[in-house]
N, C-alpha and C positions, 0 to 999 in steps of 0.2 A: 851280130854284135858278139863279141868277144870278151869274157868277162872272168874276173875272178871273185867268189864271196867268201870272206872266210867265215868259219861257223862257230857257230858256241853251244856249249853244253853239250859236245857231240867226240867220240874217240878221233875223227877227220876232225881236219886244220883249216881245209880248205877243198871247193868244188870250184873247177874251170871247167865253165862252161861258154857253147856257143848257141847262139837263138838268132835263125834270119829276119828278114823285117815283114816276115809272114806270119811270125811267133812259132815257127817248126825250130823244134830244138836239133841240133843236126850234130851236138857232141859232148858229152858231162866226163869229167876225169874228178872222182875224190882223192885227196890228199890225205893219206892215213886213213884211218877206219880199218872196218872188216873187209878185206881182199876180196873175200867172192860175192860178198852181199853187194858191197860198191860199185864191182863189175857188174852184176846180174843188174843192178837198177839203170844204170847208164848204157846197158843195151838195150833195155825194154822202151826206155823212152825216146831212145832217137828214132824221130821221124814223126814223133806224136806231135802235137798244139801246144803249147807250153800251157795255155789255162786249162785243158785236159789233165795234164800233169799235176798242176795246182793241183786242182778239185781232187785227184783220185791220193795224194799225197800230203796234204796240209793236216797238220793234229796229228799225227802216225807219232806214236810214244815209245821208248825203249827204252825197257823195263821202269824203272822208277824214275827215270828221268823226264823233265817235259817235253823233249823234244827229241830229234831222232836224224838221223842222216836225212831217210828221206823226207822228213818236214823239211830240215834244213834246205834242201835241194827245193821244194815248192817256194819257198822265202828268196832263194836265190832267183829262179825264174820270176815273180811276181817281180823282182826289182829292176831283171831287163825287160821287162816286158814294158813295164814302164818308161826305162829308157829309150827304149825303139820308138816307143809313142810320144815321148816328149821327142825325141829326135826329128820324127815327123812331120809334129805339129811346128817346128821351129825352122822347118825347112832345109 
């Protein structure tokens, strides 16, 4: 699945990302943010499990802010990850 989330409270706009119906994330691209931090996350996690991804990303804070790219990005996977599973279940 193919997706775009856009984010809030974060210097990115938006994360396109792709999750198979295996929950293997197989491609994250941020829109705006920090240049190499964005790259370096989005290579580390292709090929991981998406709820892997959650768990090791969910709550991650920058600086004074509540939330972070990569929270942002666990939010964004937890919502297709869901979608794939409703997709599923509905045939």
């Amino acid at each position: 699945m193919k997706a775009v989330y856009h984010t809030h409270g974060t210097c990115s706009q938006a994360i396109e990302l792709e999750v198979d119906d295996n929950h293997i994330v197989q491609h994250v691209n941020f829109v705006g943010g920090c240049s190499g931090n964005t790259q370096g996350i989005s290579m580390l996690v292709r090929g991981q499990k998406a709820e892997d991804v959650i768990n090791r990303l969910q709550g991650i804070r920058c600086g004074m802010k509540n939330t972070s790219c990569p929270d942002q990005l666990s939010i964004a996977l937890a919502e297709a990850v869901r979608r794939i599973d409703q997709n599923k279940a509905n045939g």
